[in-house]
PyMOL Python script that loads the backbone (N, CA, C, O; Angstrom):
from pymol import cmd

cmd.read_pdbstr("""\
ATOM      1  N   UNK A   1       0.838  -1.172   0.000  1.00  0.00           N
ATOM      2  CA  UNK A   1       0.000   0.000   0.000  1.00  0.00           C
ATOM      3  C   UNK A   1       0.885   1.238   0.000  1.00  0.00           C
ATOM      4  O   UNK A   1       1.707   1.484   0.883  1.00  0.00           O
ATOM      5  N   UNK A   2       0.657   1.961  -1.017  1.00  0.00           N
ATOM      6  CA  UNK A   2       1.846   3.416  -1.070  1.00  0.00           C
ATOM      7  C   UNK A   2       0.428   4.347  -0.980  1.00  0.00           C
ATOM      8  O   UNK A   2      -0.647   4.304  -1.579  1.00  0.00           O
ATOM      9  N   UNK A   3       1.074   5.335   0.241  1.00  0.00           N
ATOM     10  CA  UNK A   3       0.250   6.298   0.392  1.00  0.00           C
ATOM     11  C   UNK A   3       1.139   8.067   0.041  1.00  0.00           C
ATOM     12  O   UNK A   3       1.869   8.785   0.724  1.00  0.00           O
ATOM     13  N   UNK A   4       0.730   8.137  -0.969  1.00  0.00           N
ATOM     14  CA  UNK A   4       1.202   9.428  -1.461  1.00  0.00           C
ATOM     15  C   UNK A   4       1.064  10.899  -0.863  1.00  0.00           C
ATOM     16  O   UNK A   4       1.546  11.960  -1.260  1.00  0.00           O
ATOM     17  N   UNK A   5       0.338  10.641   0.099  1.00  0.00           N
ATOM     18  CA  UNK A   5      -0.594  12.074   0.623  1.00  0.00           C
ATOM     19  C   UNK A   5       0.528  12.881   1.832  1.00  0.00           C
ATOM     20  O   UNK A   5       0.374  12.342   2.928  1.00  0.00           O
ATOM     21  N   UNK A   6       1.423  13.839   1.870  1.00  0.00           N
ATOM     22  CA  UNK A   6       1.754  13.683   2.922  1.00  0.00           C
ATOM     23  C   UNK A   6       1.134  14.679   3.921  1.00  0.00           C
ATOM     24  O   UNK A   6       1.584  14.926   5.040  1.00  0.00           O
ATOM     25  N   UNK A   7      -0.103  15.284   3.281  1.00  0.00           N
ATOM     26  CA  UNK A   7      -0.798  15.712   4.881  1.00  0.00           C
ATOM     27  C   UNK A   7      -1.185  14.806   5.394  1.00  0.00           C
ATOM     28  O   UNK A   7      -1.402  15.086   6.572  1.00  0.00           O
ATOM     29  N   UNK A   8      -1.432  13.727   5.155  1.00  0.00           N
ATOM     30  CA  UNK A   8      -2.187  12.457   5.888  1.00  0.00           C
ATOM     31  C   UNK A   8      -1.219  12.072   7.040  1.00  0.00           C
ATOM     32  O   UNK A   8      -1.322  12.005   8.265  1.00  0.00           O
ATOM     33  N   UNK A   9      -0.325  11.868   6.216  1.00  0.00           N
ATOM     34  CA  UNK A   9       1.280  11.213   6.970  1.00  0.00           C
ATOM     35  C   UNK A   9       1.720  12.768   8.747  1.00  0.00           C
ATOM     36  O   UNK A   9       2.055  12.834   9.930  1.00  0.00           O
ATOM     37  N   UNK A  10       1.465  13.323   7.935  1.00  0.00           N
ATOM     38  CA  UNK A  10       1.655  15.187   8.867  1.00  0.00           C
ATOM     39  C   UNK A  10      -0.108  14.832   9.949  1.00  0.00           C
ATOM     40  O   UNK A  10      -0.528  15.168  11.056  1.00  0.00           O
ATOM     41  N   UNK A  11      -0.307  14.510   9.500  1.00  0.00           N
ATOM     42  CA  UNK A  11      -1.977  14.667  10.303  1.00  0.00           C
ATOM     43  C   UNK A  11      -1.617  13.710  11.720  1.00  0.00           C
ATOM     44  O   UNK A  11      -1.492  13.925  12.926  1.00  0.00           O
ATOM     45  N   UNK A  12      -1.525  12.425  10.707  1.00  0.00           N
ATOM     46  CA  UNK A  12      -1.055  11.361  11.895  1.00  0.00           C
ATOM     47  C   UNK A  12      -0.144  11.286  12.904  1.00  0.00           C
ATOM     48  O   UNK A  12      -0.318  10.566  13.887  1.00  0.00           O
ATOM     49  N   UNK A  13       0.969  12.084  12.714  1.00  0.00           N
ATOM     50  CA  UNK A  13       1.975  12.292  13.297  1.00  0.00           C
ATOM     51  C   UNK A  13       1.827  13.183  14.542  1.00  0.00           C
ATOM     52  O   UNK A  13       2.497  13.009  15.560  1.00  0.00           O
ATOM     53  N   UNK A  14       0.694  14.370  14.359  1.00  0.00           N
ATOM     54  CA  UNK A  14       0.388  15.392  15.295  1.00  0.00           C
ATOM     55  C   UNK A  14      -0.183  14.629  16.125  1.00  0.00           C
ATOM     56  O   UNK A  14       0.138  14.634  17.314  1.00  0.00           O
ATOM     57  N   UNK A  15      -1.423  13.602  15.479  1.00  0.00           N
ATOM     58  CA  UNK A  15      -2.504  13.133  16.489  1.00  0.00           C
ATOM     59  C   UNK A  15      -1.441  12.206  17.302  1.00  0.00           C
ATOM     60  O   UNK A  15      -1.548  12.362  18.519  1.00  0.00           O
ATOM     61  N   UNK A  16      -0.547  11.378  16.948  1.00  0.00           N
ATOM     62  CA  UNK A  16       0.735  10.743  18.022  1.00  0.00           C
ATOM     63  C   UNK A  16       0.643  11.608  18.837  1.00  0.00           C
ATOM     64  O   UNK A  16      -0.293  11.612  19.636  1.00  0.00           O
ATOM     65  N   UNK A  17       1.732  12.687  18.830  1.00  0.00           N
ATOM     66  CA  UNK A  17       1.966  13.749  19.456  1.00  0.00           C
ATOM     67  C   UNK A  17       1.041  14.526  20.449  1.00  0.00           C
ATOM     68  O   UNK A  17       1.397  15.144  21.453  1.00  0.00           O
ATOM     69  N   UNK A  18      -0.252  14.361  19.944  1.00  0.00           N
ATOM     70  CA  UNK A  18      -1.229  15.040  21.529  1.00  0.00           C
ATOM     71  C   UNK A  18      -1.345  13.833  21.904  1.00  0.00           C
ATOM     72  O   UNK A  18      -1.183  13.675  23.114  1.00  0.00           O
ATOM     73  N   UNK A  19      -1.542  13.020  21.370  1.00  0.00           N
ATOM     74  CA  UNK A  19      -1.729  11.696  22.683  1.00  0.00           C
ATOM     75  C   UNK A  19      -0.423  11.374  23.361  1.00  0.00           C
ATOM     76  O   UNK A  19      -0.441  10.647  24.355  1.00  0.00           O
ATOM     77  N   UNK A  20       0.733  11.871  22.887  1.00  0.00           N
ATOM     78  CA  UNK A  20       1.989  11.601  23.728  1.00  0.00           C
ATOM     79  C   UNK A  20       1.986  12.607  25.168  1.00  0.00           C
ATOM     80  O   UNK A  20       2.637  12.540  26.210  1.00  0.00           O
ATOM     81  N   UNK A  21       1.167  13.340  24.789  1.00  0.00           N
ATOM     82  CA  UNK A  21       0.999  14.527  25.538  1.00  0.00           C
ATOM     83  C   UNK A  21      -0.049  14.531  26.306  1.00  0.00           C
ATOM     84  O   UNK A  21       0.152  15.053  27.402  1.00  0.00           O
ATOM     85  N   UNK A  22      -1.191  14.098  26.101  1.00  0.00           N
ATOM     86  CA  UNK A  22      -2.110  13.679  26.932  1.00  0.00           C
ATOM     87  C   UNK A  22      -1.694  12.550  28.505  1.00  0.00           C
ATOM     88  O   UNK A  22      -2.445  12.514  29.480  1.00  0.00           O
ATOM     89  N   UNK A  23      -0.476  11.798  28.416  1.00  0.00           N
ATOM     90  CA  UNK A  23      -0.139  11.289  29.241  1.00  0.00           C
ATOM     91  C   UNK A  23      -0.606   9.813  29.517  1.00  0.00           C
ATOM     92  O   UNK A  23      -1.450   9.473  28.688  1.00  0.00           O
ATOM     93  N   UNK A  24      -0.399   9.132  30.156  1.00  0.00           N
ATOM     94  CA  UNK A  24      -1.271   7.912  31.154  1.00  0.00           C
ATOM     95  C   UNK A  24      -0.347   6.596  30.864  1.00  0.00           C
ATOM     96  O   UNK A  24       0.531   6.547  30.003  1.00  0.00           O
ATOM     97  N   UNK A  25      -0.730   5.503  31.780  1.00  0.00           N
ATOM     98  CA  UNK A  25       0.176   4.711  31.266  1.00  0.00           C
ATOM     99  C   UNK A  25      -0.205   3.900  29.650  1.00  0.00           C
ATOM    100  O   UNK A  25       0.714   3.845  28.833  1.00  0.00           O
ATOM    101  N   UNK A  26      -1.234   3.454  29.374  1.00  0.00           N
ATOM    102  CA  UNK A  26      -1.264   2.657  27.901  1.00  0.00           C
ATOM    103  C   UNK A  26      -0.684   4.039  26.900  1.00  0.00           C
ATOM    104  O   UNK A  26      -0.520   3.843  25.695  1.00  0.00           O
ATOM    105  N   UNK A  27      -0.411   5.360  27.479  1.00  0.00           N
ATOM    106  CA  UNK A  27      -0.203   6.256  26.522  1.00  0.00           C
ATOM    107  C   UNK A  27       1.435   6.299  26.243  1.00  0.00           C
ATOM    108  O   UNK A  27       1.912   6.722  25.190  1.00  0.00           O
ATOM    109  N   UNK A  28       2.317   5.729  27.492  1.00  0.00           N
ATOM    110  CA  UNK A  28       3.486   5.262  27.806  1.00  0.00           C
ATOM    111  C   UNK A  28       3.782   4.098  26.904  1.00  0.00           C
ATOM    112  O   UNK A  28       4.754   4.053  26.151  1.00  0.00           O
ATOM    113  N   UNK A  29       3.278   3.576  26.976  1.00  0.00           N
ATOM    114  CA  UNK A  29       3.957   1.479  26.240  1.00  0.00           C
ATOM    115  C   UNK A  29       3.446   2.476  24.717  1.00  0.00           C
ATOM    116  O   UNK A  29       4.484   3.023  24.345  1.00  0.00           O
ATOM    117  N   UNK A  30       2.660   2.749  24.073  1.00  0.00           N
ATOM    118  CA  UNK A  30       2.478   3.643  22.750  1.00  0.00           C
ATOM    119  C   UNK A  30       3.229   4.978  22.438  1.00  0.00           C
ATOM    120  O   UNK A  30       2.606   5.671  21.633  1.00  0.00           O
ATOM    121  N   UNK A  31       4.364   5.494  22.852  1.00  0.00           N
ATOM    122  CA  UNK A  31       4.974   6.307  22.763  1.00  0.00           C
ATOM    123  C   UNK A  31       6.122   5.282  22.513  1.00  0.00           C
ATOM    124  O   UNK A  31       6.759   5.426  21.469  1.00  0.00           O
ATOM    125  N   UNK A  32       6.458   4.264  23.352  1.00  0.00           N
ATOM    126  CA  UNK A  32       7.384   3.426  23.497  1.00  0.00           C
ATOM    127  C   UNK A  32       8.035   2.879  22.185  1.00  0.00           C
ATOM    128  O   UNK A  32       9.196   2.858  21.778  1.00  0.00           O
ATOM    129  N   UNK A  33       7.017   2.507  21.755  1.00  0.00           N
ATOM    130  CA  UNK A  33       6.513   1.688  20.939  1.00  0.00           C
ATOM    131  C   UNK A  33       6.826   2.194  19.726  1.00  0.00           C
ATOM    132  O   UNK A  33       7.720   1.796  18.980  1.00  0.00           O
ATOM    133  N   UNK A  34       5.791   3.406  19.483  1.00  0.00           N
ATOM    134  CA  UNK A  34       6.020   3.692  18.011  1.00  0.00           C
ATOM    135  C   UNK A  34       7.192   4.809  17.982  1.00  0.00           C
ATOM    136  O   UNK A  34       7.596   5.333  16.944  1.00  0.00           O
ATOM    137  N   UNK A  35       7.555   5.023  18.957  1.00  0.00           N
ATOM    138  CA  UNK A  35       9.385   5.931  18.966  1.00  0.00           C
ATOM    139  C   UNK A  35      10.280   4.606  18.257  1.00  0.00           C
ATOM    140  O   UNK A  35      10.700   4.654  17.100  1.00  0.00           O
ATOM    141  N   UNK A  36      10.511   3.255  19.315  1.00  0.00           N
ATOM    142  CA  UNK A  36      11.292   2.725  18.607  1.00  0.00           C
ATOM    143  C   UNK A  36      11.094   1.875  17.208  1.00  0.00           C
ATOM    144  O   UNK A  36      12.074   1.356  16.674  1.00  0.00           O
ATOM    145  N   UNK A  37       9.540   1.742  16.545  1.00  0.00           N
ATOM    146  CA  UNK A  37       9.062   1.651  15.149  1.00  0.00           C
ATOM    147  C   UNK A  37       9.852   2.926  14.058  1.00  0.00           C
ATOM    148  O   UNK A  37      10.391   2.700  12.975  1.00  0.00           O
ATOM    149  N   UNK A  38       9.702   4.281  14.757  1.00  0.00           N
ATOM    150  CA  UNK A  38       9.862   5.012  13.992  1.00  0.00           C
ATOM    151  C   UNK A  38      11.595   4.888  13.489  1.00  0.00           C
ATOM    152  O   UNK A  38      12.036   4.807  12.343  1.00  0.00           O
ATOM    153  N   UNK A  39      12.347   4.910  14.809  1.00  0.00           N
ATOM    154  CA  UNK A  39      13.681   4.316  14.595  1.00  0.00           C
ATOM    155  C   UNK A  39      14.256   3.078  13.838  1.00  0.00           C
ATOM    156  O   UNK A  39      15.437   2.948  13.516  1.00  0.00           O
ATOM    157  N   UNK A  40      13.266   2.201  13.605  1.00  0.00           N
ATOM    158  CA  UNK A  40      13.690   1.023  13.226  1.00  0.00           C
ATOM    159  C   UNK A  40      13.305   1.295  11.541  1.00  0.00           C
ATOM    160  O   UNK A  40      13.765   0.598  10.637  1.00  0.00           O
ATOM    161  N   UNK A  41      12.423   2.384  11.346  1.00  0.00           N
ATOM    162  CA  UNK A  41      12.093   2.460  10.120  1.00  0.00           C
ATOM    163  C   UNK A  41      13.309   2.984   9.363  1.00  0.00           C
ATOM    164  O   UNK A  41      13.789   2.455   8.360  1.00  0.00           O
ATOM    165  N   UNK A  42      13.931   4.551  10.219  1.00  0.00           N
ATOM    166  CA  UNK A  42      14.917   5.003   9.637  1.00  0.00           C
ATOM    167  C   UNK A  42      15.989   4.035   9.237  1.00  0.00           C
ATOM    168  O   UNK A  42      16.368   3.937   8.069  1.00  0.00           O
ATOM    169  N   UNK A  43      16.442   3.367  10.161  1.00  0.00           N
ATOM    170  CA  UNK A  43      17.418   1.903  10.188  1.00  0.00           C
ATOM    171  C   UNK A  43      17.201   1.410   9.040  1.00  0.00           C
ATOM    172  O   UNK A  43      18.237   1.544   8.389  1.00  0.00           O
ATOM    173  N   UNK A  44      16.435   0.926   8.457  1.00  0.00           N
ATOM    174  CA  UNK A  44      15.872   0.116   7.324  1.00  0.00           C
ATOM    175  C   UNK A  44      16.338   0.941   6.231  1.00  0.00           C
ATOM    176  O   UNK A  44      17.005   0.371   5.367  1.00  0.00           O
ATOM    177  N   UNK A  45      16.106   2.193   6.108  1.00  0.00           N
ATOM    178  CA  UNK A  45      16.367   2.858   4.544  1.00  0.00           C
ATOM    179  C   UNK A  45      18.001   3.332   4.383  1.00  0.00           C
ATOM    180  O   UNK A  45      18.251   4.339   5.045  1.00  0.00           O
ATOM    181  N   UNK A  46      18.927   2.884   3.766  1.00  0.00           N
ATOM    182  CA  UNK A  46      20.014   3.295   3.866  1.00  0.00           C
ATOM    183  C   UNK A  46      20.373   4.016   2.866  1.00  0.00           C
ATOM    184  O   UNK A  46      21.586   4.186   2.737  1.00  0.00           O
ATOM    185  N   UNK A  47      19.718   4.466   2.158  1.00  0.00           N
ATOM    186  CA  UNK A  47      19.851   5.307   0.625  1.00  0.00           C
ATOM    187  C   UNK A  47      19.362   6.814   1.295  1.00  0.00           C
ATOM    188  O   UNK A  47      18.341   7.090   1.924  1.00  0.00           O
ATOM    189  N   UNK A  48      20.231   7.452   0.994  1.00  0.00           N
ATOM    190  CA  UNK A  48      20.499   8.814   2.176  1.00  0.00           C
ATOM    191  C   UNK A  48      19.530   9.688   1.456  1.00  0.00           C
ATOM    192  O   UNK A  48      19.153  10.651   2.123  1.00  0.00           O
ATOM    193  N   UNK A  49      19.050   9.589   0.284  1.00  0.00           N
ATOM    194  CA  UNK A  49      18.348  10.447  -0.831  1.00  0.00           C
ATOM    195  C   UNK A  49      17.045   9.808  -1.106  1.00  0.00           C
ATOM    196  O   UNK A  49      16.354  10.010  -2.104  1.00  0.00           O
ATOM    197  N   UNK A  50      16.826   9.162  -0.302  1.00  0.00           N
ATOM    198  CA  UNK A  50      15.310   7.817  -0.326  1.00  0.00           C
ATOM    199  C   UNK A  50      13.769   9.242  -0.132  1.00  0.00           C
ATOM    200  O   UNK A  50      13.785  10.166   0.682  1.00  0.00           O
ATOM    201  N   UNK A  51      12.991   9.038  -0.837  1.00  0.00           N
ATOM    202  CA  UNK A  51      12.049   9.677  -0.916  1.00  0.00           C
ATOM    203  C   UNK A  51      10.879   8.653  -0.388  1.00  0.00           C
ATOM    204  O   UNK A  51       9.841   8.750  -1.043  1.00  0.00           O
ATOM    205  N   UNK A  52      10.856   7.811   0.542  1.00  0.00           N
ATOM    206  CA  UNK A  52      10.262   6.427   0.704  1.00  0.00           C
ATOM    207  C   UNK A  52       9.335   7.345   2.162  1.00  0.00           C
ATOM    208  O   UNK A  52       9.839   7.925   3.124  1.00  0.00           O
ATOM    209  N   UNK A  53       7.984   7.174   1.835  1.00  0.00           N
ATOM    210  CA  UNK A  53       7.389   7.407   2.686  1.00  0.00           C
ATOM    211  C   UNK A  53       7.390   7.354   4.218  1.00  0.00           C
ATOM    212  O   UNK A  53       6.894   8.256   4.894  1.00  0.00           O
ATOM    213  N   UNK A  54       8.015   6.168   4.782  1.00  0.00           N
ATOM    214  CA  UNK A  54       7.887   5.178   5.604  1.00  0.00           C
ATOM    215  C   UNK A  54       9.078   6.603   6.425  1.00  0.00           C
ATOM    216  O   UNK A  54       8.660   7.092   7.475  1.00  0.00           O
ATOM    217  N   UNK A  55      10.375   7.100   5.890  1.00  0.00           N
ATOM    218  CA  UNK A  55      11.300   7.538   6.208  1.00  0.00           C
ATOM    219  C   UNK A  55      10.767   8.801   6.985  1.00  0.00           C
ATOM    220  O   UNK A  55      11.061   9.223   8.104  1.00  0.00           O
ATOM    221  N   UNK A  56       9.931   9.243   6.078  1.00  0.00           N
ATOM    222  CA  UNK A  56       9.065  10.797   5.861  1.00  0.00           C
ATOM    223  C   UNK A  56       8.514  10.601   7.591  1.00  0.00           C
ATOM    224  O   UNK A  56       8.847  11.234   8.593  1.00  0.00           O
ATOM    225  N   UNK A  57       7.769   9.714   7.457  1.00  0.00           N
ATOM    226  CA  UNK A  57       6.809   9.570   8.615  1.00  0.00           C
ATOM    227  C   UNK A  57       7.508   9.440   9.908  1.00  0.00           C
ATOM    228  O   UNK A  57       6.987   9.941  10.905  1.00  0.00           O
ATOM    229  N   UNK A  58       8.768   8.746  10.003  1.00  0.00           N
ATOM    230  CA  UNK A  58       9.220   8.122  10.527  1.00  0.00           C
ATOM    231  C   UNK A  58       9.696   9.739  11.512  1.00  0.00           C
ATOM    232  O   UNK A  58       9.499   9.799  12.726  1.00  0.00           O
ATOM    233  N   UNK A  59      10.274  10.831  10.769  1.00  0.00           N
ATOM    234  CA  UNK A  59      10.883  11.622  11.201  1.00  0.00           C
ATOM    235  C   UNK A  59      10.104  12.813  11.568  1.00  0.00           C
ATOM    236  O   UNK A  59      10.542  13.696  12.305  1.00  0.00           O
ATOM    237  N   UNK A  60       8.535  12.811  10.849  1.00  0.00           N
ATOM    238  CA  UNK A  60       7.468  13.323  11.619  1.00  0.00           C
ATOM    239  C   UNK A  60       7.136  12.808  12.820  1.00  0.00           C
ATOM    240  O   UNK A  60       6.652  13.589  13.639  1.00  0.00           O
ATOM    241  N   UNK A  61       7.263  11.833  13.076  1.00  0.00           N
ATOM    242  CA  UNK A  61       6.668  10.742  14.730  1.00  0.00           C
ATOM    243  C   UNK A  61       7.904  11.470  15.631  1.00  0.00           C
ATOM    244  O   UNK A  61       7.683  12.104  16.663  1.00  0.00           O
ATOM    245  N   UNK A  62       8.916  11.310  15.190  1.00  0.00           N
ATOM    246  CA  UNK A  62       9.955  11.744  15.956  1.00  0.00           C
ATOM    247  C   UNK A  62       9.945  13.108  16.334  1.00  0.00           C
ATOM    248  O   UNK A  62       9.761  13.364  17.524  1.00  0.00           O
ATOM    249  N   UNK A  63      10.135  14.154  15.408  1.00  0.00           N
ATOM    250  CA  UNK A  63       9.458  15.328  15.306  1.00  0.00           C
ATOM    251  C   UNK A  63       8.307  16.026  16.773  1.00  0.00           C
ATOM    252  O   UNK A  63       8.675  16.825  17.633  1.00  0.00           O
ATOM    253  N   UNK A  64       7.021  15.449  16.651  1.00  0.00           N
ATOM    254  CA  UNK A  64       6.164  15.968  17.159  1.00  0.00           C
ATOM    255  C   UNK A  64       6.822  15.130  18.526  1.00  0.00           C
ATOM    256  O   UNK A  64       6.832  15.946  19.448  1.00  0.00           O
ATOM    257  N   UNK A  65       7.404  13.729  19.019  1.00  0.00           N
ATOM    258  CA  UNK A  65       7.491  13.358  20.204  1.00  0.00           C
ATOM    259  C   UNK A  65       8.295  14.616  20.805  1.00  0.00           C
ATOM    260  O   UNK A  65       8.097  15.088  21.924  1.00  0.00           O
ATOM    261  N   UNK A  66       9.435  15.175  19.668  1.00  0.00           N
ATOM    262  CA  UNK A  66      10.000  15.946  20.074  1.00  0.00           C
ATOM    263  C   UNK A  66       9.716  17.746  20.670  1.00  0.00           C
ATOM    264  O   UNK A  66      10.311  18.623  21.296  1.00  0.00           O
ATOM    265  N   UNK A  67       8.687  17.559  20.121  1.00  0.00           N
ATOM    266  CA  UNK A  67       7.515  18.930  20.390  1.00  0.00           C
ATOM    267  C   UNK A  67       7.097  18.566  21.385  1.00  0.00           C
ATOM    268  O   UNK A  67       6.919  19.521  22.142  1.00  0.00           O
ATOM    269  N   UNK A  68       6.565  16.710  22.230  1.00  0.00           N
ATOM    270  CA  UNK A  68       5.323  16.938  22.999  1.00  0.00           C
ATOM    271  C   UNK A  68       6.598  16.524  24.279  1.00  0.00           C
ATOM    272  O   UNK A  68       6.928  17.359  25.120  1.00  0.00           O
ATOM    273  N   UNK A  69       7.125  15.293  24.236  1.00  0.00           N
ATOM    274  CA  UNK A  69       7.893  14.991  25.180  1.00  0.00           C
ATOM    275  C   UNK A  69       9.389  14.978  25.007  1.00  0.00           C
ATOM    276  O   UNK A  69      10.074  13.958  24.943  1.00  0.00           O
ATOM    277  N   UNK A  70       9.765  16.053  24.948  1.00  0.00           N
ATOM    278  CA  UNK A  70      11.263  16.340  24.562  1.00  0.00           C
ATOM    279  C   UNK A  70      12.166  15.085  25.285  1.00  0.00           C
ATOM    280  O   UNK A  70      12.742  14.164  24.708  1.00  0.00           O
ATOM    281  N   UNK A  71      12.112  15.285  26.320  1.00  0.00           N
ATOM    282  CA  UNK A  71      12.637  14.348  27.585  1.00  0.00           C
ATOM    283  C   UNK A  71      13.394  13.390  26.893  1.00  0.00           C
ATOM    284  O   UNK A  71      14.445  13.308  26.256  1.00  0.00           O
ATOM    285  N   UNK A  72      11.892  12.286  27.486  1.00  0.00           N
ATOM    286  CA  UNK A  72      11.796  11.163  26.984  1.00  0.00           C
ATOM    287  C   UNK A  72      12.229  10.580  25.579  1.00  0.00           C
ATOM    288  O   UNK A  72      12.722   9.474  25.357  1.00  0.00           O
ATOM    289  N   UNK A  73      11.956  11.492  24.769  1.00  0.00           N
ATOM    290  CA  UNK A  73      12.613  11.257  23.193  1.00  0.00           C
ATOM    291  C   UNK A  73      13.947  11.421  23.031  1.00  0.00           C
ATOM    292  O   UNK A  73      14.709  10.767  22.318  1.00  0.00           O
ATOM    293  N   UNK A  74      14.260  12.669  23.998  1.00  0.00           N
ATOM    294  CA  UNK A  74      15.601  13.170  23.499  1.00  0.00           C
ATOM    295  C   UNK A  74      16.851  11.731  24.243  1.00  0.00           C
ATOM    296  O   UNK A  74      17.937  11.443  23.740  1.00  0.00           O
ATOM    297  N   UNK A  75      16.183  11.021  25.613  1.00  0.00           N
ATOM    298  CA  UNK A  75      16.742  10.382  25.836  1.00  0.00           C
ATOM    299  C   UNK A  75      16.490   9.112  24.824  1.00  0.00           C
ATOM    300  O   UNK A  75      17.625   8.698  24.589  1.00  0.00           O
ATOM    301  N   UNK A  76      15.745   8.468  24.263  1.00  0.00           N
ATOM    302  CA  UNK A  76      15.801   7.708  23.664  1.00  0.00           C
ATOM    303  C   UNK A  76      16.494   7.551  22.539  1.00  0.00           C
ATOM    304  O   UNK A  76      16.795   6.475  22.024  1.00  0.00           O
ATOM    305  N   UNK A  77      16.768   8.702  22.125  1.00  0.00           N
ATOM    306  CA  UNK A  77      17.841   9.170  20.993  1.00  0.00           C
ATOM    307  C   UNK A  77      19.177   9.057  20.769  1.00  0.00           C
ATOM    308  O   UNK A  77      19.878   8.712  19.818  1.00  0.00           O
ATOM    309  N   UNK A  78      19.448   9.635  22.471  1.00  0.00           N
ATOM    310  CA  UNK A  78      21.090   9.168  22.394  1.00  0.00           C
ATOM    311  C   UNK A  78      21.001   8.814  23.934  1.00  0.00           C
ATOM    312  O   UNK A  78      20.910   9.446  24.986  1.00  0.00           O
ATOM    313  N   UNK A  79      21.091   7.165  23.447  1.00  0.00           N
ATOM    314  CA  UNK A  79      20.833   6.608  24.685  1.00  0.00           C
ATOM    315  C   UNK A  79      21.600   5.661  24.569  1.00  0.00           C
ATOM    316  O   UNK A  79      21.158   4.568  24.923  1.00  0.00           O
ATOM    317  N   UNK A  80      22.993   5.733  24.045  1.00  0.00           N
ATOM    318  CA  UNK A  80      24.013   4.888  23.462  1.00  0.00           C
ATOM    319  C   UNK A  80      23.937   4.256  21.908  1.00  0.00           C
ATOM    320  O   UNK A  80      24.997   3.997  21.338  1.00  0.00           O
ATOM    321  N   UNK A  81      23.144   4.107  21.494  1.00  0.00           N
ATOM    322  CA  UNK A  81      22.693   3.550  20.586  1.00  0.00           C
ATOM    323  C   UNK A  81      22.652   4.637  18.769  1.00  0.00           C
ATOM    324  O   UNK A  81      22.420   4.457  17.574  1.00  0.00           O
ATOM    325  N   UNK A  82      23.000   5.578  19.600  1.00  0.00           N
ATOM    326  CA  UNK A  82      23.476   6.734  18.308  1.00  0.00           C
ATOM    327  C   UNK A  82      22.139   6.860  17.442  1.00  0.00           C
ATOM    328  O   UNK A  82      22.416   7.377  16.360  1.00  0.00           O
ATOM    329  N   UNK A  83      20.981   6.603  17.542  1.00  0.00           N
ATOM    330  CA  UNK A  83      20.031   6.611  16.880  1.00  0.00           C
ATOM    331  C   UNK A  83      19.909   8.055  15.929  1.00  0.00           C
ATOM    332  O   UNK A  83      19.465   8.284  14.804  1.00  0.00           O
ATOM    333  N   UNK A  84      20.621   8.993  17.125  1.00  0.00           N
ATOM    334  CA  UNK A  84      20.009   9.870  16.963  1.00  0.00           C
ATOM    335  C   UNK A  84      20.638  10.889  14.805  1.00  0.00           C
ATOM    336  O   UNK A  84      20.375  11.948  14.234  1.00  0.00           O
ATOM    337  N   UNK A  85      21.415   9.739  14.524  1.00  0.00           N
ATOM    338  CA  UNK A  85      22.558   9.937  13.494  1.00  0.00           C
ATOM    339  C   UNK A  85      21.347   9.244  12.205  1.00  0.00           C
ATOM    340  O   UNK A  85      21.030   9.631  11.080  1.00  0.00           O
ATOM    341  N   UNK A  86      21.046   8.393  12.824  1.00  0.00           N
ATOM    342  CA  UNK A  86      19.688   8.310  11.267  1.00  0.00           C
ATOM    343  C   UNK A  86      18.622   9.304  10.770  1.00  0.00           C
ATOM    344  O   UNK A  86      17.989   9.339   9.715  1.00  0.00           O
ATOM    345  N   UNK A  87      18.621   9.886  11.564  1.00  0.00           N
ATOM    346  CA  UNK A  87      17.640  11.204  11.499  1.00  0.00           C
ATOM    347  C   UNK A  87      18.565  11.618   9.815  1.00  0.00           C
ATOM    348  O   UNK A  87      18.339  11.101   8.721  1.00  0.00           O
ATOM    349  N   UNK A  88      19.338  12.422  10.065  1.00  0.00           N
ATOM    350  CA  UNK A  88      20.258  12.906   9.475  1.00  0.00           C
ATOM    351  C   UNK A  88      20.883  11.933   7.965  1.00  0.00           C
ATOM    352  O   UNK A  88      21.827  12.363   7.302  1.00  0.00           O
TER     353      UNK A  88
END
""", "prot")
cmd.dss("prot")
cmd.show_as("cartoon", "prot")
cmd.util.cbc("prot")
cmd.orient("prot")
């Protein structure tokens, strides 16, 4: 399924983002969760010039965690694991 739209991709990413922000615990294991999805996506594309949706999104999720829960993201980022170098 290729989804071309990227307000859709931008839409979804915000609605993450207030629910990262809304708080609670099932809102915890889902922040968890799709932080390290979003990381594992970047991981996957190694073509530095990749126009691949999946990448796009990947760095919107990251993005807004980074708007709602800096913290928590920013530690998950460089938390030994250098993640924070796929962004880039």
């Amino acid at each position: 399924m290729k989804i071309d739209k990227p307000d859709l991709v931008e839409k979804a990413a915000e609605c993450l983002g207030n629910l990262a922000k809304a708080g609670g615990s099932i809102t915890a294991e889902t922040v968890e969760k799709n932080l390290d999805e979003a990381i594992a996506w970047l991981s996957q594309d190694k073509n530095p010039k990749s126009n691949d949706i999946k990448k796009y999104s990947a760095v919107l999720v990251i993005r807004e965690f980074l708007k709602k829960l800096p913290i928590v993201t920013f530690n998950k980022l460089f938390d030994g694991n250098n993640a924070y170098k796929l962004i880039f």
